[in-house]
N, C-alpha and C positions, 0 to 999 in steps of 0.2 A: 472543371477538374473532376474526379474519381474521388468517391468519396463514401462510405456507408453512412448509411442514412435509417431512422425511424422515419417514412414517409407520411404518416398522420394520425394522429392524437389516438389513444385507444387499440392503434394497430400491433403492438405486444412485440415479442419474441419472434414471434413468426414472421412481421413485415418486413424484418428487417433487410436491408438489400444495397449492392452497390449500385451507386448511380450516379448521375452527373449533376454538378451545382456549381452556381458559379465561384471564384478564384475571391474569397475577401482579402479587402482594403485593410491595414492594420490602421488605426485612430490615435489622439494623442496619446502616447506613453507605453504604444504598443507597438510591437515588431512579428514580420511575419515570417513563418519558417516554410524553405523546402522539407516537407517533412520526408526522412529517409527510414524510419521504424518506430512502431510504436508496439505501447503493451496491453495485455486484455487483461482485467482485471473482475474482479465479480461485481463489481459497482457498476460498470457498464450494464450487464442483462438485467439486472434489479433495475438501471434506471431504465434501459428498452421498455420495460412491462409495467414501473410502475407512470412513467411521465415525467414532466415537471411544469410544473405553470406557469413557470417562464419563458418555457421552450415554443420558437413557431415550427412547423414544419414546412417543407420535410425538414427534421432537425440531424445535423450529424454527430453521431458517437463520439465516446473517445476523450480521456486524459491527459495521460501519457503521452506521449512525443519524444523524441528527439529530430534534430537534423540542422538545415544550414541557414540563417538569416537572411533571406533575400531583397528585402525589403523595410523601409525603417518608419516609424509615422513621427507627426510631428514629437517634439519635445524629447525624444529620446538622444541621449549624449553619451551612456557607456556602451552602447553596442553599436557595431557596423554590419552591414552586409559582407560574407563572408563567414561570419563566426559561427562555430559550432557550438550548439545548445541543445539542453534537455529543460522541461518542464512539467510541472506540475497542474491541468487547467481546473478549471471553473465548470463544473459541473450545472450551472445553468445557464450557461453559454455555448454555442457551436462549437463541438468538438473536435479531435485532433485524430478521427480515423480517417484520411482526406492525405491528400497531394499537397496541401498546405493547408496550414494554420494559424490561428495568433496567438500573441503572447503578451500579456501584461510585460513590461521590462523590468521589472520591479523583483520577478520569481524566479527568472532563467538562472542557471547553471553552465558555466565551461564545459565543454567537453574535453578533457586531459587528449594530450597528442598519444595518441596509440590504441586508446577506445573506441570500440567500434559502435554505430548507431545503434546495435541491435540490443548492446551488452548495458548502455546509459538509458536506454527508453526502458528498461526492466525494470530500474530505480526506484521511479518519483511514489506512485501510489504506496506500493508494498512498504519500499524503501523508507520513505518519509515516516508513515507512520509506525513502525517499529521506532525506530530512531527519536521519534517523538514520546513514544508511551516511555523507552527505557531513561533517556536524560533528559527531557525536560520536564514530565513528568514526574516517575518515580526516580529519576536522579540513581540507577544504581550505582552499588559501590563495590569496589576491590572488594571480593569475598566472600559478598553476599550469595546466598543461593535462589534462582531464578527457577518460575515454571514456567513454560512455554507450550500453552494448547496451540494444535494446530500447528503444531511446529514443522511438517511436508507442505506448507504453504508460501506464497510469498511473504504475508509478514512473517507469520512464526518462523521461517526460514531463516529470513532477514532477522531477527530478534534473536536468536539463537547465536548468529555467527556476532554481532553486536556485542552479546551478553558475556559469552567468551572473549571478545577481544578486550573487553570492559574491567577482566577477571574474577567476572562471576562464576560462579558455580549452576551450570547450568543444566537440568532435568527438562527433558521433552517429552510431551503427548502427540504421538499417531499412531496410525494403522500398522500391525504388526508388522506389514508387509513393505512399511516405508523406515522401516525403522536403523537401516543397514546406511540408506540416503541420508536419513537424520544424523547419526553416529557423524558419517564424514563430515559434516559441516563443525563439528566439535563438540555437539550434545556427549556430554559427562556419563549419563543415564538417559534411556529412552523406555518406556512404557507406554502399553496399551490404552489409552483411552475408555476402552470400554472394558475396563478390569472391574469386576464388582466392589474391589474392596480397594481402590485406585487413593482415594483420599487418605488411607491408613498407611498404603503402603510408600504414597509420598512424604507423611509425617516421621514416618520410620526412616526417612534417609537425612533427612533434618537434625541437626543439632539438638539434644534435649528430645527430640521428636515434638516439636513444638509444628513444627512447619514451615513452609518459607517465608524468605523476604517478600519478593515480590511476584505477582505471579500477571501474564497478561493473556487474557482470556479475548478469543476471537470469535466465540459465539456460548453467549451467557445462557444458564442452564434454567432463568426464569426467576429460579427465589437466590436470594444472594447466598442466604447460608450453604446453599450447594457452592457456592466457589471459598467462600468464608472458611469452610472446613478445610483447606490445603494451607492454609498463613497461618503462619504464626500473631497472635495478640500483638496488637501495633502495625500489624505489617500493611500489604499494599496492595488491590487490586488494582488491575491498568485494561479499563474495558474498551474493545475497539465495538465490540454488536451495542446496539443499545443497551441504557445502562441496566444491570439487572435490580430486578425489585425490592427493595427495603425493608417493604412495609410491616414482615412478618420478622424483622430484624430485631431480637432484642435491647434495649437499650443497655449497654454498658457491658457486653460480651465479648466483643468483637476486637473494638474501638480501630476496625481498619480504614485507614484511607482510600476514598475510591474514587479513580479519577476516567475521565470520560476523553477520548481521541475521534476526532471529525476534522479530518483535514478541511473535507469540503464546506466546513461551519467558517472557516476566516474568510472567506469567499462573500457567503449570504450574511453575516456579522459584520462586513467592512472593515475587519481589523487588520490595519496595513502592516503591524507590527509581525503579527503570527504569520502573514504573505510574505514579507522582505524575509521571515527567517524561513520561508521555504528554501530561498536561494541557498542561504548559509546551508543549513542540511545537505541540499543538494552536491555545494563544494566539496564537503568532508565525507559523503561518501562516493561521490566518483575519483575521488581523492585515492581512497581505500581501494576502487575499482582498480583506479590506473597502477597502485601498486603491487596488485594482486593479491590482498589482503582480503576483498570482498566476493565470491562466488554470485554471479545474477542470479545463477540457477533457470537458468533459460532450459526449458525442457523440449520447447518446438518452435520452430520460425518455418512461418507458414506466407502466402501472399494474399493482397487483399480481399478476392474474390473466396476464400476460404472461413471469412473472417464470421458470420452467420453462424458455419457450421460449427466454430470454435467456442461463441457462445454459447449455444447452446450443450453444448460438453461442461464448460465450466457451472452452467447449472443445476445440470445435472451431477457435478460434483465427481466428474470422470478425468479430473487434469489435477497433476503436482507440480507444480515448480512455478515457470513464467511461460507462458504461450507469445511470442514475439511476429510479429508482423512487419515485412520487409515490404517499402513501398519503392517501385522501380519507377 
């Protein structure tokens, strides 16, 4: 099968290439998909360049998926071949930029009749984790006010339309240039980013001018008290970058909550609980998809032999929305 590949250890960004490998077997409790689209995500080029040590080569790319069950392995009994599925994978496992792939049975998602493969594989990565930082996490509530960095992104995208529909009050950071994109998705208020006096001017739209509830930051600024300045005392940081640093954190200032999202940690933690609730997530917002309630924000669908060059854009930091990859 067609597949993109990191051909071997150390070979980076640059190795990257479509090629041929053979067609995997799916194993107990696993199913395997025709895959018909998948999504690029920036975890992808980070893993191209940084590895994994679990990985053999040539290893295949790739999270994301959607498509059609073709195949069942032993022990599995809620799915058939036939069904149409989206997933979330395993990051130190062969991945899903390929003609086929597998799937734990355990994480897959329906695909609602009228969604299209291109529009459910945009989902799982971005999807999930928004979805995770805002309710299982920080648990928002009717009312509250919400910041959202990185909000022309797929999660801040995704966290933004969530946070609205959740009836929060929701404030967005991007580029001035995206900020017309942000507004449609339902951003309340949009602001620059790079405003020098960005954190005053968020505390100014706050109640009290205390600042927000919760705020979920998708690349941490190093010392926490740079994020710590936009919440309000008590309130909530929701970091997706690693977490930011403490150390120079006063005790007793702050007193925010800070909570840390790594989809791909229930994977290498074994914790089958936080993997079964990929599914759940997954139902409730293709759920939303299928009733038009959720935007993918698919910016470009592209075909597999394109897919190199698309990484290398996304790390470069030249793409907004969802970059979708249609496999024929």
């Amino acid at each position: 099968m067609k597949a993109i590949v990191v051909p071997r250890a150390g070979g980076g960004l640059e190795s990257v290439v479509l090629a041929d490998v053979p067609v995997p077997e799916p194993g107990p409790g696993e199913v395997r998909l025709r895959v018909e689209a998948f999504s690029i995500n920036p975890v992808d080029w980070k893993l191209a360049v940084s590895g994994h040590p679990k990985w053999s080569y040539p290893h295949v790319l790739g999270l994301d998926a959607a498509g059609t069950i073709d195949r069942i392995g032993p022990g599995v009994t809620a799915w058939q071949a036939g069904d149409r599925v989206v997933f979330h994978g395993n990051l130190s496992k062969p991945g899903v930029f390929a003609e086929h792939a597998i799937a734990p049975d355990h994480v897959i998602s329906r695909i609602p009749h009228g969604v299209l493969p291109e529009a459910a594989a945009a989902i799982p990565c971005a999807g999930y984790t928004a979805y995770q930082a805002l309710f299982r996490k920080a648990k928002i509530e009717r009312g509250q006010t919400l910041l959202v960095q990185g909000a022309n992104g797929g999660v801040g995208g995704f966290a933004v339309q969530l946070g609205v529909a959740a009836g929060a009050r929701v404030i967005a950071l991007a580029k001035r240039e995206h900020h017309e994109a942000v507004r449609r998705l339902g951003a309340e208020i949009v602001l620059d980013y790079r405003d020098d006096d960005l954190a005053g001017k968020v505390r100014a739209l706050t109640e009290g001018g205390y600042g927000v509830d919760v705020m979920l930051e998708v690349a941490n600024p190093g010392d926490a008290r740079k994020s710590f300045a936009f919440i309000h005392y008590n309130g909530q940081l929701v970091s997706v970058d690693p977490l930011p640093n403490m150390s120079e954190v006063p005790a007793y200032t702050y007193a925010c909550s800070v909570h840390e999202v790594a989809l791909g940690g229930a994977y290498l933690a074994g914790h089958l609980p936080t993997q079964r609730d990929f599914a759940v997530i997954g139902d409730d917002l293709l759920s939303r998809l299928a009733a038009g309630s959720l935007d993918p924000m698919i910016d470009e669908v592209i075909d597999m032999a394109a897919v190199p060059d698309a990484l290398g854009r996304l790390r470069r930091r030249e793409v907004t929305g969802k970059i979708i990859a249609r496999v024929r």
